[in-house]
C-alpha positions in Angstrom: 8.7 -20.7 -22.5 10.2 -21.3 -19.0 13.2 -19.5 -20.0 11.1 -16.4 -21.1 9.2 -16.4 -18.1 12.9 -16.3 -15.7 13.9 -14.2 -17.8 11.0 -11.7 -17.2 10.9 -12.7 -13.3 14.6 -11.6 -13.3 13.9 -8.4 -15.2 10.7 -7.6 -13.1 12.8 -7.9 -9.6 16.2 -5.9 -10.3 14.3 -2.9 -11.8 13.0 -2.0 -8.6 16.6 -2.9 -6.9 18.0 -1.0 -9.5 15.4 1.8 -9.1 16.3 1.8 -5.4 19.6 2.0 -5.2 19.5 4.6 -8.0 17.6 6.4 -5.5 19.9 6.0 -2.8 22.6 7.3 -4.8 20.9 10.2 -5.5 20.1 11.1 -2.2 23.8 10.2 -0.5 25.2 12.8 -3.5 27.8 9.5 -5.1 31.4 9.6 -4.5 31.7 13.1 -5.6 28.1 14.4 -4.6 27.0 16.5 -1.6 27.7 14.4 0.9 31.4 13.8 0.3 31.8 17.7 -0.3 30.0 18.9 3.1 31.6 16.2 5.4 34.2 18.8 6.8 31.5 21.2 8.1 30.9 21.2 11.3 27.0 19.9 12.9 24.6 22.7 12.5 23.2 24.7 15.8 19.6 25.1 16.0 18.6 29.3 17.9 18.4 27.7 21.4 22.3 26.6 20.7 21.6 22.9 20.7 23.0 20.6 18.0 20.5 20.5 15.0 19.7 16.8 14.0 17.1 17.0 11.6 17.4 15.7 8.0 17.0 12.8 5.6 19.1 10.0 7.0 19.7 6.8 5.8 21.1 4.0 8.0 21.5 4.0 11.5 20.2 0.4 12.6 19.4 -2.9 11.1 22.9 -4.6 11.1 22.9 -7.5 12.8 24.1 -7.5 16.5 26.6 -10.7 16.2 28.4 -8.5 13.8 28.6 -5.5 15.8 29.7 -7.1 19.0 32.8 -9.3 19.6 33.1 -12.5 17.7 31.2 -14.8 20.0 29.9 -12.7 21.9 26.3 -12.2 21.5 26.1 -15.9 22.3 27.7 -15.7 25.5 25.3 -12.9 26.6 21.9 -14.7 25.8 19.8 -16.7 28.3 19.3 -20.6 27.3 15.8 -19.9 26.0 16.8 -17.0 24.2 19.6 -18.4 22.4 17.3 -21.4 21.4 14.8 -19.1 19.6 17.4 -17.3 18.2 18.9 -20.6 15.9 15.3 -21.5 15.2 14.9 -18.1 13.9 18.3 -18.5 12.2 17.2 -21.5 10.6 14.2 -20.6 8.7 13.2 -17.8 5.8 11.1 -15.1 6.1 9.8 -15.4 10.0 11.1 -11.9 10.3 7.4 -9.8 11.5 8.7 -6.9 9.5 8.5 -8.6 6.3 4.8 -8.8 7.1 4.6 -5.0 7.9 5.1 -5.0 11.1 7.1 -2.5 12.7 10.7 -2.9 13.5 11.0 -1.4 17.0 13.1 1.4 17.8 16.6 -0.3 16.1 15.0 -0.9 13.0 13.4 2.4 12.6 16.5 3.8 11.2 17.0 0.9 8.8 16.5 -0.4 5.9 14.5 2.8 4.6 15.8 6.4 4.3 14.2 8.1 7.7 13.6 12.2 8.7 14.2 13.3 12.2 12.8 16.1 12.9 13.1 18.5 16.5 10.1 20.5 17.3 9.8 23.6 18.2 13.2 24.3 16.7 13.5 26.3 20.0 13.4 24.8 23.4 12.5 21.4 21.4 9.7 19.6 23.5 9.4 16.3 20.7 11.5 14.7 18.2 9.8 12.3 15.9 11.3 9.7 13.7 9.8 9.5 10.5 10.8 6.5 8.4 9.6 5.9 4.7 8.9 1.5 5.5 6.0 -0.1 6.9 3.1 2.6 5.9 5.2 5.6 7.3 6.2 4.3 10.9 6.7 7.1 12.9 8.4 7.3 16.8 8.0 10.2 19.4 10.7 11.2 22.0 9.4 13.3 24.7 11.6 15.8 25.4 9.2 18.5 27.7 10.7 16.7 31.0 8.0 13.9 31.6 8.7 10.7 33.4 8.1 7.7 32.3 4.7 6.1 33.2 5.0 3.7 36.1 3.5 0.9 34.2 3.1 1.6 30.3 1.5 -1.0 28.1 4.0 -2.5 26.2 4.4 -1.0 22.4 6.5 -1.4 19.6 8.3 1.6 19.9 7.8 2.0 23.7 7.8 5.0 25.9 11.3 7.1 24.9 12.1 10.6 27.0 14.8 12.7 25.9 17.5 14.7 27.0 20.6 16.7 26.2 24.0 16.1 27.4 26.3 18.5 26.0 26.0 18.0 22.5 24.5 14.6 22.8 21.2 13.6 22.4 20.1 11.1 25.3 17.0 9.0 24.8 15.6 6.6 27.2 12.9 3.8 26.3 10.6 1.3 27.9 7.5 -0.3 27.6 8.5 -1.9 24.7 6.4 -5.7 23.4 8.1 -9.0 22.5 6.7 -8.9 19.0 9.3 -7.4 16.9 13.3 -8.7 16.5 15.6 -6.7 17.7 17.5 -6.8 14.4 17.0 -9.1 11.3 19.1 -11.7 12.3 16.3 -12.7 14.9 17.8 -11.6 18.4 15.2 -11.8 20.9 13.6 -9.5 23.8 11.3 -9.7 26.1 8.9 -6.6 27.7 11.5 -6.1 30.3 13.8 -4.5 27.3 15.4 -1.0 28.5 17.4 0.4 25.8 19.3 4.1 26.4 20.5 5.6 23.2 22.9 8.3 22.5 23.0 10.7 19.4 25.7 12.5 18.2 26.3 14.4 14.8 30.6 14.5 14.6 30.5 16.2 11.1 27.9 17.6 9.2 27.0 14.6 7.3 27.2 11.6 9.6 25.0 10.8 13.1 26.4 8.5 15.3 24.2 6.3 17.6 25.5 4.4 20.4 22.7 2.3 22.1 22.8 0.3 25.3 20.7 -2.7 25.2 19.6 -4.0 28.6 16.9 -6.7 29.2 17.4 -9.4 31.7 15.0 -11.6 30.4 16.8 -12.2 27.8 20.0 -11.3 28.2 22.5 -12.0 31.2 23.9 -8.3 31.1 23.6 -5.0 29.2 25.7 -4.1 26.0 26.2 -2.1 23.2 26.2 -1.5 20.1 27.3 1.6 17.7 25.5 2.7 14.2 26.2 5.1 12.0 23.9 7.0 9.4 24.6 9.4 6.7 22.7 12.5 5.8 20.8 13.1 2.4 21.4 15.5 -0.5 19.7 18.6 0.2 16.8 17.8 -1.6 16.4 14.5 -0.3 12.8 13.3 0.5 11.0 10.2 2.5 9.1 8.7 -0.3 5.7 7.1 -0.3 5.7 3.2 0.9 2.4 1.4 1.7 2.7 -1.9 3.2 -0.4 -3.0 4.6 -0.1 -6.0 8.0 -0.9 -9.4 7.1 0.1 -8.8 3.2 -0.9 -11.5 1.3 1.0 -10.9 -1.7 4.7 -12.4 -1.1 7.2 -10.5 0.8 6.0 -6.3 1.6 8.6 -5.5 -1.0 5.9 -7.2 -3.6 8.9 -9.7 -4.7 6.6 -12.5 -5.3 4.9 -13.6 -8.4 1.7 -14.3 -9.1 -0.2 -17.5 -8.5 3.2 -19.0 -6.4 3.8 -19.7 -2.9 6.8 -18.1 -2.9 
């Protein structure tokens, strides 16, 4: 009976991997698919001239900072108190807030799930949205009509983020940002004094790069950063329908958990 019952638990859990990453093949077109075939074209222009972003994206951020930075140094960079919350996150499963359905902050918005960006109007663009399929559709706003930012926001999870166009890049600065998300899954910490000043470019058709400078110095003893990369859908890629509801009582958001367990 016990071997029945594994045997169903293992069953029950890789279908939906399996159905995922199904999915996710679909929508990056495969070795041979859409994706691999269109990555010579050059980035779309929207009517105003500027570089057209939009589009089903998967990736982007959630690695894990140690691992995009220097070997060592992440550690070198962090304050005492940081770096002591960081092992004590390190050192325990599933204190992550975004397995409880908590948003991920602006990094994580472009993780984990596929996401849309979309620029409106697609003339003289005033707001870009991120739209990300996790964590009951998150969405983000950049303000790109010109506005400051507020002289003393209240601290959010995705903050206060203005945009701007360099060139071909897309500029965006954020603040007013809370301490209640991580700023990856690894558990690097932030504080409310977090200032982060990303930059967007699309190279090819198929791939946008972002470059993000991460500067807090309550946390950190000086700015850095740190490079993504995502990589645009099949054409008829779409964000899917996710509900995860906060405080989920049922195991981890993915639903991983069976039954009458504490696990």
């Amino acid at each position: 009976m016990k071997r029945l019952i594994v045997a169903m638990t293992v069953v029950g859990v890789a279908l939906p991997v399996f159905a995922l990453s199904q999915d996710l093949g679909r929508r990056l077109g495969g070795e041979n698919g859409p994706r691999r075939a269109t990555a010579d074209r050059p980035a779309p222009k929207l009517p105003d001239g500027k570089v057209d972003l939009s589009g089903v994206w998967t990736g982007g951020g959630d690695g894990d900072i140690v691992r995009l930075l220097k070997p060592g140094e992440l550690d070198t960079i962090m304050q005492p108190w940081a770096k002591k919350l960081y092992a004590e996150r390190n050192a325990v499963d599933g204190l992550d807030p975004y397995f409880s359905c908590m948003p991920g902050g602006p990094l994580r918005i472009t993780g984990g799930f596929a996401w849309r960006l979309v620029q409106h109007p697609t003339t003289n663009t005033t707001h870009i949205f991120m739209l990300q399929e996790g964590n009951a559709h998150t969405y983000r706003q950049i303000f790109m009509d010109g506005r400051k930012h507020p002289e003393d926001p209240s601290p959010t999870w995705y903050g206060h983020s203005i945009g701007r166009w360099e060139g071909d890049t897309l500029v965006v600065d954020t603040i007013g940002l809370n301490d209640k998300f991580w700023l990856d899954p690894g558990g690097t910490p932030h504080t409310e004094k977090l200032h982060l000043v990303e930059r967007y470019t699309r190279p090819d058709f198929t791939t946008l790069r972002r470059e993000v400078t991460v500067e807090d110095p309550g946390a950190f003893t000086r700015p850095f950063t740190v490079t993504y990369t995502a990589r645009l859908g099949t054409p008829e890629s779409e964000i899917l329908e996710y509900i995860c509801i906060e405080n989920n009582q049922y195991g981890l958001a993915q639903g991983l958990a069976l039954p009458n367990t504490k696990k």
